[in-house]
C-alpha atoms as an extended CHARMM CRD file, in Angstrom:
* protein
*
       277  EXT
         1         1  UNK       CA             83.8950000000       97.4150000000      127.8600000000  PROA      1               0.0000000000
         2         2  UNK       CA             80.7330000000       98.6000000000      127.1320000000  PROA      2               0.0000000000
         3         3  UNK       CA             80.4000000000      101.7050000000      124.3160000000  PROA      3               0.0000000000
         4         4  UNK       CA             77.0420000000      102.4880000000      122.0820000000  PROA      4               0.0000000000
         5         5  UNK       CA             75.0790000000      105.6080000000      121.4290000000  PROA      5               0.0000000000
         6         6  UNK       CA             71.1810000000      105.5260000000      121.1290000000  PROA      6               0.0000000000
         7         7  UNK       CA             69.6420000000      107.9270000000      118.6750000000  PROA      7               0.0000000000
         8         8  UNK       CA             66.1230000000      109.3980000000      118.1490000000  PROA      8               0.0000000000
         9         9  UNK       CA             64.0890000000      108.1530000000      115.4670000000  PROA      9               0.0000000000
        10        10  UNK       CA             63.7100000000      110.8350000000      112.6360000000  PROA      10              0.0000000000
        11        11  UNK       CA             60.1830000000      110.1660000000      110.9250000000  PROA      11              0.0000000000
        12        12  UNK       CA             60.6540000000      113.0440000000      108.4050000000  PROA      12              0.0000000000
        13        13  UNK       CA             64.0490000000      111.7650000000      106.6650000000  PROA      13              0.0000000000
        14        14  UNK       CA             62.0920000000      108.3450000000      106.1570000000  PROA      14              0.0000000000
        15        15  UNK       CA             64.0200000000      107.9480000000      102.1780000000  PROA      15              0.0000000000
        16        16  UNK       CA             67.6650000000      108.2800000000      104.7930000000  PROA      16              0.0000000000
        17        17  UNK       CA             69.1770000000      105.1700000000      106.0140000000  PROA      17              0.0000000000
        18        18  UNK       CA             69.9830000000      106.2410000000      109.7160000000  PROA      18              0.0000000000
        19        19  UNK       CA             70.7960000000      104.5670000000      113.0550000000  PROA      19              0.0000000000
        20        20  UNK       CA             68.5660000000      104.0830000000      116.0090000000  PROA      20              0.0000000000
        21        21  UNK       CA             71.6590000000      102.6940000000      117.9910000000  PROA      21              0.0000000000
        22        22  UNK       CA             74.7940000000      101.9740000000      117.3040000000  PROA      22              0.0000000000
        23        23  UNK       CA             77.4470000000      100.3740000000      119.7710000000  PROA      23              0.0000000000
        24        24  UNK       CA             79.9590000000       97.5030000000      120.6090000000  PROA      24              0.0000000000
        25        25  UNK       CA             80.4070000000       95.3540000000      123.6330000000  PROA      25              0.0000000000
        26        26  UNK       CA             83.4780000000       93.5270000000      124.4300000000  PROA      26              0.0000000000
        27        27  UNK       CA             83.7480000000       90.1600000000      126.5230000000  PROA      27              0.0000000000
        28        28  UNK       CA             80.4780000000       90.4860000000      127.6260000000  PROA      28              0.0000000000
        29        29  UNK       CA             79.4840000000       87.3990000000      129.6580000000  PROA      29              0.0000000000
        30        30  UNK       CA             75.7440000000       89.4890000000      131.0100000000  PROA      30              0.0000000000
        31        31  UNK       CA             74.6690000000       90.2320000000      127.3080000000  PROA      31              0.0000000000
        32        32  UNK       CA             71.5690000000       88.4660000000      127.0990000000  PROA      32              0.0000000000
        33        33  UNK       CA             68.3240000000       89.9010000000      124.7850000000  PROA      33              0.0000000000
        34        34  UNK       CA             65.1650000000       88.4530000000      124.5900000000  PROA      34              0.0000000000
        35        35  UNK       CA             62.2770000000       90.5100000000      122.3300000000  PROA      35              0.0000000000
        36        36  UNK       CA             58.8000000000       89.0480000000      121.3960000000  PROA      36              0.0000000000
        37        37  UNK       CA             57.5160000000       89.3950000000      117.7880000000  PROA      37              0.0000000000
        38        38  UNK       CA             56.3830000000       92.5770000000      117.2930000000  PROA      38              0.0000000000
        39        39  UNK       CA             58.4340000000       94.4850000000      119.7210000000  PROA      39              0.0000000000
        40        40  UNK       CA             60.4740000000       96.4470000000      117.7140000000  PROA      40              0.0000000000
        41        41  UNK       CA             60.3980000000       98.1320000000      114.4040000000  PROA      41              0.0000000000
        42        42  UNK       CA             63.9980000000       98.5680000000      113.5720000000  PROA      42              0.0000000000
        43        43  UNK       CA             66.4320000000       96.3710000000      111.3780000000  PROA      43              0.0000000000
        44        44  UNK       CA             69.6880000000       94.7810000000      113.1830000000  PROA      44              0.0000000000
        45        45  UNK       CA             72.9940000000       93.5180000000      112.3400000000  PROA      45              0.0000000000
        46        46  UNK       CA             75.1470000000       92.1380000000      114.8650000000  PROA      46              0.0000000000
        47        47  UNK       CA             78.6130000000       90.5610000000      114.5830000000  PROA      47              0.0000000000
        48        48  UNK       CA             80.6400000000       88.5140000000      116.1990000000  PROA      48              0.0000000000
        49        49  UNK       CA             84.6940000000       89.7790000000      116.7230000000  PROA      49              0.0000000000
        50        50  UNK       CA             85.9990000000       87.4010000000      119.3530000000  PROA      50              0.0000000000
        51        51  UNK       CA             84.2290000000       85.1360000000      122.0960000000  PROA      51              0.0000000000
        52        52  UNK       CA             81.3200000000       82.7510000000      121.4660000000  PROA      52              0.0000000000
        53        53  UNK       CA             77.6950000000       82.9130000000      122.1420000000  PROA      53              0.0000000000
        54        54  UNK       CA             74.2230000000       81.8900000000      121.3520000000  PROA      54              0.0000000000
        55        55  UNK       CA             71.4030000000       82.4340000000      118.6250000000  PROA      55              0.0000000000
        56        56  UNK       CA             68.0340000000       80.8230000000      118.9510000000  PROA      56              0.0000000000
        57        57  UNK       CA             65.5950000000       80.4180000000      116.4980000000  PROA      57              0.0000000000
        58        58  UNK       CA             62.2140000000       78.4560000000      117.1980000000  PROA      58              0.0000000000
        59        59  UNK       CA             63.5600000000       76.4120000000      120.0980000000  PROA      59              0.0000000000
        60        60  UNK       CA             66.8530000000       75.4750000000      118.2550000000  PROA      60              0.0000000000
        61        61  UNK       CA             70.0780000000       76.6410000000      119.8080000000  PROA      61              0.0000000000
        62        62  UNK       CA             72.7980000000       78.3360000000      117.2460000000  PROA      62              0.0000000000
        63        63  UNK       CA             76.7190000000       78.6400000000      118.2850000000  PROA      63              0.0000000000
        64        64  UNK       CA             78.0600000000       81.8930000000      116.9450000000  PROA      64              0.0000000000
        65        65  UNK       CA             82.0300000000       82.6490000000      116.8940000000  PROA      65              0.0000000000
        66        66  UNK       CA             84.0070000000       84.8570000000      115.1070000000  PROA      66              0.0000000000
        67        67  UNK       CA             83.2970000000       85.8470000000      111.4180000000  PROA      67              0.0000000000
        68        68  UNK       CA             79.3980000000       84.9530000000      111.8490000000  PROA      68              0.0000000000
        69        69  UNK       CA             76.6150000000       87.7480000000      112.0040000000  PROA      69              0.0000000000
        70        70  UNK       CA             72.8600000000       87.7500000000      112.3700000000  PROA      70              0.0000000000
        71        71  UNK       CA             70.0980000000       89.7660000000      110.5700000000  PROA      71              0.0000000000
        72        72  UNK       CA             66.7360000000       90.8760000000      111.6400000000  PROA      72              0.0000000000
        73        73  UNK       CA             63.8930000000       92.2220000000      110.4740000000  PROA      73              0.0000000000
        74        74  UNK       CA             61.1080000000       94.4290000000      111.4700000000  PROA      74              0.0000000000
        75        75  UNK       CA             58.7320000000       92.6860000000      114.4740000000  PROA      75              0.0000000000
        76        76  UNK       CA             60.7470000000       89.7650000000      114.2960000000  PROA      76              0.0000000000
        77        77  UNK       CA             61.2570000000       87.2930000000      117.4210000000  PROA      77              0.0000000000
        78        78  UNK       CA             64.9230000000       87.7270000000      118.7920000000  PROA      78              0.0000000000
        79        79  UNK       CA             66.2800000000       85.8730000000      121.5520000000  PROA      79              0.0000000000
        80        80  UNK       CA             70.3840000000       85.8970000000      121.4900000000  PROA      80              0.0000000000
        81        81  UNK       CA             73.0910000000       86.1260000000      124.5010000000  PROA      81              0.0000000000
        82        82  UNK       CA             76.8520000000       85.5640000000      124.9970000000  PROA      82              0.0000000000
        83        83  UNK       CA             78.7740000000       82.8280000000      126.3510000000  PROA      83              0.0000000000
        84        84  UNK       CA             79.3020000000       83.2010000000      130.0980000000  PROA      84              0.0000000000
        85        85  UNK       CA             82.7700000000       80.8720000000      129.5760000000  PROA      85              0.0000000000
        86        86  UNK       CA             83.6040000000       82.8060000000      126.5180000000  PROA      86              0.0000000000
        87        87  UNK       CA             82.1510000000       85.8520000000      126.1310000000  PROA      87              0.0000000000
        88        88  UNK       CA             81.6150000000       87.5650000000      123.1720000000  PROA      88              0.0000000000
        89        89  UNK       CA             83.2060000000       90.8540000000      121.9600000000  PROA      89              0.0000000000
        90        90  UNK       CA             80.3540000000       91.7310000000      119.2810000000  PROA      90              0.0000000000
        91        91  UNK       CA             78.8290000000       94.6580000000      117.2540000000  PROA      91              0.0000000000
        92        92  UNK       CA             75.7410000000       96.3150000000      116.1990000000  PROA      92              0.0000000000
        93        93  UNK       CA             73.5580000000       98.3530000000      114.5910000000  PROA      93              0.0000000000
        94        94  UNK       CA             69.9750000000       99.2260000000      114.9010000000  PROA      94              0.0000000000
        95        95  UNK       CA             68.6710000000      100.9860000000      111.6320000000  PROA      95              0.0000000000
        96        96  UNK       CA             65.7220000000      101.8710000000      109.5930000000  PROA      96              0.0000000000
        97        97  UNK       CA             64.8640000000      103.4990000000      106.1630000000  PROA      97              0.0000000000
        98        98  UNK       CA             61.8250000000      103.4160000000      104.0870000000  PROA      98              0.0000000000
        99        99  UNK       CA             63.0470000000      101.3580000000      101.4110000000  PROA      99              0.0000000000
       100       100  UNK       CA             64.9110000000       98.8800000000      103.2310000000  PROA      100             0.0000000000
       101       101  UNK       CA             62.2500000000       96.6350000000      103.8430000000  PROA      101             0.0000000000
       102       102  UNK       CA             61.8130000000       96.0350000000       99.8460000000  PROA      102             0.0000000000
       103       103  UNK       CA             65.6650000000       95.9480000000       99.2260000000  PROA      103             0.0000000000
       104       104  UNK       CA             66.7310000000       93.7600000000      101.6650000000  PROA      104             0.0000000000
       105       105  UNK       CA             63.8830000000       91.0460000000      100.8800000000  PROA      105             0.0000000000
       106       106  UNK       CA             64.5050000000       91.5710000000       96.5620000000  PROA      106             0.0000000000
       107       107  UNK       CA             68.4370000000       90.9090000000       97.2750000000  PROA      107             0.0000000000
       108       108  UNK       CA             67.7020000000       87.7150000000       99.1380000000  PROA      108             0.0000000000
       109       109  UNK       CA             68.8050000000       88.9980000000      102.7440000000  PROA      109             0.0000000000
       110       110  UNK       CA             65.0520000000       87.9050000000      104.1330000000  PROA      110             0.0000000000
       111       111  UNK       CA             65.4690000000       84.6450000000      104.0510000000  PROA      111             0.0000000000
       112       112  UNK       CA             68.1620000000       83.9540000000      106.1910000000  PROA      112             0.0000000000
       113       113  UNK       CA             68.9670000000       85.2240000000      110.2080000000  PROA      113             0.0000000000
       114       114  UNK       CA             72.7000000000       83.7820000000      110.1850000000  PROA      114             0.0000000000
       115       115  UNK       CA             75.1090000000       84.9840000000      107.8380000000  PROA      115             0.0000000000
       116       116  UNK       CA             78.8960000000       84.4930000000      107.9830000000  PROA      116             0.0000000000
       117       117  UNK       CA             81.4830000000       87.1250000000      107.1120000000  PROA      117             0.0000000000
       118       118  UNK       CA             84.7470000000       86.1280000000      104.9580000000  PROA      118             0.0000000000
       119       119  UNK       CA             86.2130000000       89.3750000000      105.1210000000  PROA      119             0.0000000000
       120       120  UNK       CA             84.7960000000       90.7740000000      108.6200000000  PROA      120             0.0000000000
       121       121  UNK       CA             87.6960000000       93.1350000000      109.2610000000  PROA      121             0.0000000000
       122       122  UNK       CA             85.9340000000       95.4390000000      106.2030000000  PROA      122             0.0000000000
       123       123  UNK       CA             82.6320000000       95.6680000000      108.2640000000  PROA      123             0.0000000000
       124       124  UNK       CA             84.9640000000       96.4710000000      111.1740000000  PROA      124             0.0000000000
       125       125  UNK       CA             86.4750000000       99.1960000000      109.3860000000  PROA      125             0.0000000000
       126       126  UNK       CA             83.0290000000      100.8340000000      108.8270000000  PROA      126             0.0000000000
       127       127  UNK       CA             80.9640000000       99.9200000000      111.8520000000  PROA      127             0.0000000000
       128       128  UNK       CA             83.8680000000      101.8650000000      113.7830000000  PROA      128             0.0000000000
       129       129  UNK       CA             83.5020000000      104.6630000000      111.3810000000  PROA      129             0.0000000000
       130       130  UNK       CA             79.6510000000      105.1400000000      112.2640000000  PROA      130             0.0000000000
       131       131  UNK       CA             79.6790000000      104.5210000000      116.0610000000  PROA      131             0.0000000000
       132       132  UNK       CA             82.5800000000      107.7220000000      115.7340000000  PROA      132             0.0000000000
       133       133  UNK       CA             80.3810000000      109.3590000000      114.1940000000  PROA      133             0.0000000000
       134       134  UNK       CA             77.3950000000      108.5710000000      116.3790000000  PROA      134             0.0000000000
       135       135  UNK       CA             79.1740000000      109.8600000000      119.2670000000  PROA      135             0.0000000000
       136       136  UNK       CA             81.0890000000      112.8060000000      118.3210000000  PROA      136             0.0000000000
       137       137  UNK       CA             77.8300000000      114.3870000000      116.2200000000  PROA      137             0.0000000000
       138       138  UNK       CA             74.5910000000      112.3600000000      117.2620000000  PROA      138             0.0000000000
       139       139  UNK       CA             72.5200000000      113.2990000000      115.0130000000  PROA      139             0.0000000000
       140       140  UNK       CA             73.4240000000      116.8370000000      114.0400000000  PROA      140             0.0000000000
       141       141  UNK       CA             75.0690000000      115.7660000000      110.2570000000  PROA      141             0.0000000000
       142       142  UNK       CA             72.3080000000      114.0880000000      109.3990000000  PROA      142             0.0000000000
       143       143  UNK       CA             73.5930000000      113.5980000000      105.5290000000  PROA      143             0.0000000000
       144       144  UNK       CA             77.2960000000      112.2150000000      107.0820000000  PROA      144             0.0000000000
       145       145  UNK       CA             75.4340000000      110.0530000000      109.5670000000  PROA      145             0.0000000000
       146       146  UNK       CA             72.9950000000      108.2780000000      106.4990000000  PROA      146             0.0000000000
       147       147  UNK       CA             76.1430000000      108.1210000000      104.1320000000  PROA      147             0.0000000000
       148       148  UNK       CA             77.9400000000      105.7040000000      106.6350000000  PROA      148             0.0000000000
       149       149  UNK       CA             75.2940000000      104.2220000000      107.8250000000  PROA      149             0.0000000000
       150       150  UNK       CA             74.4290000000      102.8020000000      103.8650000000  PROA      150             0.0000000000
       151       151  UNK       CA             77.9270000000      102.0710000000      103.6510000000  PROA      151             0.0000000000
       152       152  UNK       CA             78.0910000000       99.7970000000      106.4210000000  PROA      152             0.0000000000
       153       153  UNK       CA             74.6580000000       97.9740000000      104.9140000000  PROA      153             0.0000000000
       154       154  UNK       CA             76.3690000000       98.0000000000      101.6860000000  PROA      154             0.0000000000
       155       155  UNK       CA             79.3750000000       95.9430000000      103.2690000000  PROA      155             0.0000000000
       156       156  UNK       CA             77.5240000000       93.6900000000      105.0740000000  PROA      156             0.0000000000
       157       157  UNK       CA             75.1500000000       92.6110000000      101.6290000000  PROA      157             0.0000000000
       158       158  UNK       CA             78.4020000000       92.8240000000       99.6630000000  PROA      158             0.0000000000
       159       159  UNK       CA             80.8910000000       90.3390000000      101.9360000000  PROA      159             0.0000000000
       160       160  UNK       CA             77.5260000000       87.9650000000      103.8190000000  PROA      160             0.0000000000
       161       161  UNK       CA             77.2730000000       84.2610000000      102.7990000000  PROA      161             0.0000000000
       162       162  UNK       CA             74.1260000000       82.7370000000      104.5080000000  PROA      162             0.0000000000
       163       163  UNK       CA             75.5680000000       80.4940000000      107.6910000000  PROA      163             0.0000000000
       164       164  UNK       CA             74.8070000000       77.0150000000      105.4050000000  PROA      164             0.0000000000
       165       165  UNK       CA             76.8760000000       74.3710000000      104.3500000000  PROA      165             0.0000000000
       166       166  UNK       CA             80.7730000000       75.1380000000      104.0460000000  PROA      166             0.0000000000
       167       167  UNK       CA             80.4660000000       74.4040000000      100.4640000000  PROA      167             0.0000000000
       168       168  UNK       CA             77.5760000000       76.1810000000       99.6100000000  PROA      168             0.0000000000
       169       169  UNK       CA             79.6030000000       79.3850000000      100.8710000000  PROA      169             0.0000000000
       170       170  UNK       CA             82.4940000000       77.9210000000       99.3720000000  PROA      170             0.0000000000
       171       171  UNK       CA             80.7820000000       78.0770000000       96.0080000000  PROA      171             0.0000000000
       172       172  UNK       CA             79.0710000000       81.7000000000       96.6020000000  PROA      172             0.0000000000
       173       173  UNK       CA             82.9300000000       82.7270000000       96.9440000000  PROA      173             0.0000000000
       174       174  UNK       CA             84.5360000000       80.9910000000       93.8090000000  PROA      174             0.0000000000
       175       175  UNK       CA             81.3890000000       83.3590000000       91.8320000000  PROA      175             0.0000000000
       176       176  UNK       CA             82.4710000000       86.1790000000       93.8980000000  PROA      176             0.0000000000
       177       177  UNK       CA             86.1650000000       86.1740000000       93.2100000000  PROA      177             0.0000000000
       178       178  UNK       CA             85.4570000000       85.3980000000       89.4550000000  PROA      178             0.0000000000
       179       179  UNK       CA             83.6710000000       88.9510000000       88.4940000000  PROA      179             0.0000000000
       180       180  UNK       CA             86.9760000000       90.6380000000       88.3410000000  PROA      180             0.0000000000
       181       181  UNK       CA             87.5190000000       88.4530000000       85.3900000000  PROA      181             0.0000000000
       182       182  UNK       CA             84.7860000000       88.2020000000       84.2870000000  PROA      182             0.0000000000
       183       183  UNK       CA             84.5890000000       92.2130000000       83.7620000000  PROA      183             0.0000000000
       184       184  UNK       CA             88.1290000000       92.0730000000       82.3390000000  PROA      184             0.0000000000
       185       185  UNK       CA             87.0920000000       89.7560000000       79.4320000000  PROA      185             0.0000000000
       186       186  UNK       CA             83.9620000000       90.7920000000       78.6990000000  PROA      186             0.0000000000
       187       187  UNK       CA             84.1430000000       92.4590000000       75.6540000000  PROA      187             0.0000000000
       188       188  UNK       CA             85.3390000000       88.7130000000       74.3870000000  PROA      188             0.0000000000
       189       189  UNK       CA             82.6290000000       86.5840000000       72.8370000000  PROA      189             0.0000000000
       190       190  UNK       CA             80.6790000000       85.2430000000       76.1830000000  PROA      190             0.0000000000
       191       191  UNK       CA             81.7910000000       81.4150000000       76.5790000000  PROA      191             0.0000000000
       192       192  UNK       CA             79.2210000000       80.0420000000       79.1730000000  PROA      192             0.0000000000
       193       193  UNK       CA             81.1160000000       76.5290000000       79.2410000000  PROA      193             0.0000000000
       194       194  UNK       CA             84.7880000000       78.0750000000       80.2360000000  PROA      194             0.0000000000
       195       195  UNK       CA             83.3780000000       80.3010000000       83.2570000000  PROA      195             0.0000000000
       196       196  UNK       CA             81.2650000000       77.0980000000       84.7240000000  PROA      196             0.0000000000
       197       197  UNK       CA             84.4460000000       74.9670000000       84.0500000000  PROA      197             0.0000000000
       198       198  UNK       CA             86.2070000000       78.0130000000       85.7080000000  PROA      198             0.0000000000
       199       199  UNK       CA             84.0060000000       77.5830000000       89.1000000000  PROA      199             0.0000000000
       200       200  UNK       CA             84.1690000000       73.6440000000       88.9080000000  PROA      200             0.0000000000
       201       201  UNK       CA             79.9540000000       73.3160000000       88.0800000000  PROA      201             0.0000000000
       202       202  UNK       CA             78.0810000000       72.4860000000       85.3310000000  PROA      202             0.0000000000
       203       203  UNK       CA             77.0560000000       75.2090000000       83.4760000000  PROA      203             0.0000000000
       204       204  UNK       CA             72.7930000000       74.5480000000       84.8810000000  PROA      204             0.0000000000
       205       205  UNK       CA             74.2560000000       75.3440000000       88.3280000000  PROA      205             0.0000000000
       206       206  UNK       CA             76.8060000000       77.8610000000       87.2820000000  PROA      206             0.0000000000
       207       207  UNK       CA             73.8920000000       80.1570000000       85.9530000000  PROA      207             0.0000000000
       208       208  UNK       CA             72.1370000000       79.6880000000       89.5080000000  PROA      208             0.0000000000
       209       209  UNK       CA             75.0940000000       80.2430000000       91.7400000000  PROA      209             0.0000000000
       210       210  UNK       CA             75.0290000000       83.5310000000       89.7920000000  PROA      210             0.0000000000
       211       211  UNK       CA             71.9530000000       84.4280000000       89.8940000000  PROA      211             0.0000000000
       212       212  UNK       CA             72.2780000000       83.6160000000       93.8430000000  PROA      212             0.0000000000
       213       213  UNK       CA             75.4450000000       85.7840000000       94.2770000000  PROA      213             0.0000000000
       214       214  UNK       CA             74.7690000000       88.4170000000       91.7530000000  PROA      214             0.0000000000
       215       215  UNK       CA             70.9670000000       88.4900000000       91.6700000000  PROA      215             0.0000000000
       216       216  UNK       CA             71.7090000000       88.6560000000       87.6880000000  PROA      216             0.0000000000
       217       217  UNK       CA             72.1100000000       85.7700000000       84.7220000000  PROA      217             0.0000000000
       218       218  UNK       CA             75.7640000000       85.8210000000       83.6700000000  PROA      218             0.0000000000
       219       219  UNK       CA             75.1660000000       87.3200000000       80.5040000000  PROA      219             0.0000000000
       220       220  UNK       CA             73.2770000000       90.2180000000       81.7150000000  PROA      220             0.0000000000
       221       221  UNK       CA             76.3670000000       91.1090000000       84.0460000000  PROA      221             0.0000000000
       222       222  UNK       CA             78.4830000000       90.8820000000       81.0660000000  PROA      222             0.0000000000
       223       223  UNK       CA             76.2700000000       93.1530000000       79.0810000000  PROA      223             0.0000000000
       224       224  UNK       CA             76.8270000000       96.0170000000       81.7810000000  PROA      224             0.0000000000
       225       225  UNK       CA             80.0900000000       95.2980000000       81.8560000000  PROA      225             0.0000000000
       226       226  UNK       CA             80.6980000000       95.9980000000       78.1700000000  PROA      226             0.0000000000
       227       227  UNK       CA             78.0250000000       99.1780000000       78.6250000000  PROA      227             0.0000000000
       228       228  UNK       CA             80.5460000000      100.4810000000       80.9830000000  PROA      228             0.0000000000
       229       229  UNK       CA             83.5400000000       99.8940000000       78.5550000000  PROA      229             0.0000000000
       230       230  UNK       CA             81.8810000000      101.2410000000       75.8540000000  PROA      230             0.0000000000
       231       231  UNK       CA             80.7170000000      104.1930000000       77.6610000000  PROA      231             0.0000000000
       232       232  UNK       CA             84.5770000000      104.8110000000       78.6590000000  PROA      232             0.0000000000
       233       233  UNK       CA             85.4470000000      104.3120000000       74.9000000000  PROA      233             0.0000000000
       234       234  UNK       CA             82.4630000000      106.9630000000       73.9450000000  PROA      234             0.0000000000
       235       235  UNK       CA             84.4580000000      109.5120000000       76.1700000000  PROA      235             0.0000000000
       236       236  UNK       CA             88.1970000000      108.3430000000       75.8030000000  PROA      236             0.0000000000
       237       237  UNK       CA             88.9950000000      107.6770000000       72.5210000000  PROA      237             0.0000000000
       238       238  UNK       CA             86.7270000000      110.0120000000       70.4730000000  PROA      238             0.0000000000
       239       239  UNK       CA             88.7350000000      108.9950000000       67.1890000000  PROA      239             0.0000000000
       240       240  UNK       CA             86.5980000000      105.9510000000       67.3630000000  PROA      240             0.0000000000
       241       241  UNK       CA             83.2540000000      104.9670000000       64.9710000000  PROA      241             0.0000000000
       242       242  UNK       CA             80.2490000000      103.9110000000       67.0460000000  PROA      242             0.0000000000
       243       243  UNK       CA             80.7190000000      100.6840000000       65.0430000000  PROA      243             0.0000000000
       244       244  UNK       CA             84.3880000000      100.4950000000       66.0560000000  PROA      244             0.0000000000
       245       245  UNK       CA             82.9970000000      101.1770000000       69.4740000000  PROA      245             0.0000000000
       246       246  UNK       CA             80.8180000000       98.4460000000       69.5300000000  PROA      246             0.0000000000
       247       247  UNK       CA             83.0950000000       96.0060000000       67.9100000000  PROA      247             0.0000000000
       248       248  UNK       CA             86.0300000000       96.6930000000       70.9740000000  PROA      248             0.0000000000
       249       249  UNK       CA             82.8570000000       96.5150000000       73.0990000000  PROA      249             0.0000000000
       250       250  UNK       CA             81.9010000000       92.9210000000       72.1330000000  PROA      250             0.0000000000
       251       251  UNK       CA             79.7120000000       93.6440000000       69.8460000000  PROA      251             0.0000000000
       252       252  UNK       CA             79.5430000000       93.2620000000       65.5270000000  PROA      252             0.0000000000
       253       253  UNK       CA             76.5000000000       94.2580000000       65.3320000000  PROA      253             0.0000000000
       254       254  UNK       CA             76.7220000000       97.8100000000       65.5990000000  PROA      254             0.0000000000
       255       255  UNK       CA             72.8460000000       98.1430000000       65.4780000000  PROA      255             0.0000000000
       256       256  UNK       CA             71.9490000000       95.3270000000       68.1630000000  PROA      256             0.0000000000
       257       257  UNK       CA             75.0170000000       97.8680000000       70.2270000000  PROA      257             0.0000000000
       258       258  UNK       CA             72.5760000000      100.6950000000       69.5500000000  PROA      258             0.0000000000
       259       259  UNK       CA             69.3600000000       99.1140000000       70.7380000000  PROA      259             0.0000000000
       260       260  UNK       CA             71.1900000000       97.7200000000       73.8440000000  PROA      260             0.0000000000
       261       261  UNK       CA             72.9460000000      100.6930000000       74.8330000000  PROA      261             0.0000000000
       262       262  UNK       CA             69.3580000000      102.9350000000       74.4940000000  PROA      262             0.0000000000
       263       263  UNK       CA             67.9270000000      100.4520000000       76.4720000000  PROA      263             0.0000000000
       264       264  UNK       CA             70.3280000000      100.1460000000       79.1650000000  PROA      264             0.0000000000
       265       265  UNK       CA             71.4160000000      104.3420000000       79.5630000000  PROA      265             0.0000000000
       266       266  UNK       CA             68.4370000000      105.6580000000       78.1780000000  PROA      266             0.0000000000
       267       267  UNK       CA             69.5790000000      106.9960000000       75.1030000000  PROA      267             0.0000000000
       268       268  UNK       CA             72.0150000000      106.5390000000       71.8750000000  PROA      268             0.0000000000
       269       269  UNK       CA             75.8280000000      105.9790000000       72.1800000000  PROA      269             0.0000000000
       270       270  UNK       CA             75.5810000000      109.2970000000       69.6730000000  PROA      270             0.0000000000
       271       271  UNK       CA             73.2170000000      111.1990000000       71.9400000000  PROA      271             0.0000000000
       272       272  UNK       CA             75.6770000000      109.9460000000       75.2410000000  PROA      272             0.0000000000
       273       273  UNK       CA             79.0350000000      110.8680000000       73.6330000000  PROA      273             0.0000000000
       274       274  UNK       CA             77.7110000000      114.4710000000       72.5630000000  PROA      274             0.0000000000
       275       275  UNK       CA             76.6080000000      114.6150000000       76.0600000000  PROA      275             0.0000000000
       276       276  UNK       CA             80.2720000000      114.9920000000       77.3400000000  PROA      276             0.0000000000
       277       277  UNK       CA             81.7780000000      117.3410000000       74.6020000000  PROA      277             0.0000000000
């Protein structure tokens, strides 16, 4: 079955994230693409929901099955196509957006073409969402059609490992599945040993595999963690001292609170909380 909707490309809504195609193609043994550098001007995502097929990049040859994903760029070379004994059921998206270029490349998601998806049934969820949309309203709800269409990008850079070695993604999960935690207890003095002991690293290779993941250091992801408590606190429980504030927040020093919290929101935890009266 073949289903996908091509849409025009919109040069005056260039700060929109919007599709130039969206569709899905299942157990299809013919799909075969081949594009020179240069050829086309959009960004891709395709996935992989059943089937098997083929990736190649400079000359080398790629198996892709279920769960795995590629990424392109902008001009790039792309030469992929589907198992004829095992065809592929896969899914796509053509898109483009003025600040994509800058995002994608400053979260890491240049550097790679193969990415595998842990949790692909999510970007399922949302891909299915945007081709509906695609077809039943084209382009006529513009602001609908940009809102899914960032939500399925936001899915893919949330849930994508890059395609390298099984414990490498291994590892980029164990940081994943840690910040829960890690935003529960952060209002608790920040113990750098216990969360690399937590992940089985040292703590040198802890603080890389989150910066990798998170594109932040550990502590400054506990820092807006506590901003975020303290900011609830500010609102919640009004009773509350700005030094008591910053003492359930993680913080003694009510002062060093002050200059983080104007740094981080802009203004004083005074100036926020009268904000909201």
């Amino acid at each position: 079955m073949y289903r996908q909707v091509l849409l025009p490309t919109l040069k005056k809504h260039e700060y929109m994230i919007l599709p130039e195609s969206v569709g899905c193609y299942e157990s299809a043994k013919d799909h075969a693409v081949y594009r020179e550098a240069g050829s086309l001007d959009n960004f891709s995502i395709h996935f992989i929901l059943s089937g098997s097929g083929f990736l190649e990049i400079e000359g080398k040859q790629y198996t892709l099955h279920r769960g795995d994903a590629f990424l392109y760029f902008p001009q790039q070379e792309q030469r992929y196509y589907s198992s004829t004994e095992d065809p592929w059921s896969i899914r796509w998206v053509h898109f483009y957006g003025s600040t994509l270029h800058s995002f994608l490349s400053e979260t890491g998601f240049g550097r790679f073409i193969l990415w595998r998806l842990p949790d692909i049934a999510k970007l399922e969820k949302v891909h299915e969402k945007l081709l509906q949309e695609a077809d039943d309203n084209s382009f006529l709800q513009l602001i609908q059609l940009s809102t899914i269409t960032y939500s399925f990008l936001a899915t893919f850079t949330n849930i994508a490992v890059p395609m390298e070695s099984t414990s490498k993604q291994e590892l980029d999960l164990r940081i994943q599945a840690l910040l829960p935690k890690m935003q529960e207890k952060a209002p608790e003095p920040f113990d750098l040993e216990y969360w690399a002991k937590e992940t089985g690293v040292s703590t040198y290779y802890f603080c890389r595999l989150f910066k990798r993941v998170t594109q932040m250091t550990p502590m400054a992801f506990v820092t807006l963690c506590r901003m975020q408590w303290s900011k609830q606190l500010l609102l919640e429980e009004r009773k509350l001292t700005i030094k008591e504030i910053a003492e359930k927040s993680g913080y003694p020093n009510p002062s060093y609170f002050n200059k983080l919290f104007l740094e981080n929101e802009g203004m004083t935890p005074t100036k926020y909380r009268q904000m909201y009266v």
